[in-house]
C-alpha positions, 0 to 999 in steps of 0.5 A, a space after each residue: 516513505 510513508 511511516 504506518 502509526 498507531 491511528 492506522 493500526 486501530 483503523 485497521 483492526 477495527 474499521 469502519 467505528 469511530 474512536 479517538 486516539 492519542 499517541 505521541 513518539 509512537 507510544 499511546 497515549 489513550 484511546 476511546 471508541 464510541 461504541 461502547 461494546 467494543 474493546 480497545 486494543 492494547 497498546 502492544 495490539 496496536 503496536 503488533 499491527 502497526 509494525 504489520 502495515 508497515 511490512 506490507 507498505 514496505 514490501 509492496 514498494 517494488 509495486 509503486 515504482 513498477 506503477 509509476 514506470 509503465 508505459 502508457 496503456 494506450 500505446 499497447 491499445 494504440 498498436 492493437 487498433 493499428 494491427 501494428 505488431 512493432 508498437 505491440 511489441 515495444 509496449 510489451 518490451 518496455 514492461 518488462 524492462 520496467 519488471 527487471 528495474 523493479 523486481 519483486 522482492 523474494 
């Protein structure tokens, strides 16, 4: 499981700018951006979209189990360059098993 910190909640809120940051036990400790134009987030800022990643890392589980469970592409290509409709047919049975395994959260 990955657990979200306040690092990526900074990368998140402003990406692509270079800062230093220092947390420990989930608290900050201190933060610096390089460009001096912009202004640091607050602690409860970092916090907020931290908690935020989080939800959607979270949330979006359903997706990686589904992705490591499908079956091999291939085989569907496989069964349509063959004109094979049974090989078709499995390809397509067996995702959608993987679907009720893995079902998307309400």
């Amino acid at each position: 499981m990955t657990k979200m910190n306040l690092t990526d909640a900074a990368a998140s809120l402003h990406p692509l700018t270079d800062f230093t940051l220092k947390e420990k036990d989930g608290k900050l400790i201190r933060i610096k951006f390089l460009d001096s134009d912009i202004t640091a987030p607050t602690e409860d800022e970092l916090i907020a979209e931290r908690d935020r990643m989080q939800g959607v890392y979270d949330g979006e589980k359903y997706k990686r189990d589904r992705e490591s469970a499908y079956p091999l592409m291939e085989d569907y290509l496989d069964g349509i360059v063959k004109d094979d409709q049974d090989q078709i047919d499995k390809y397509r049975s067996d995702c959608l098993a993987v679907k009720v395994k893995y079902p998307k959260p309400e």
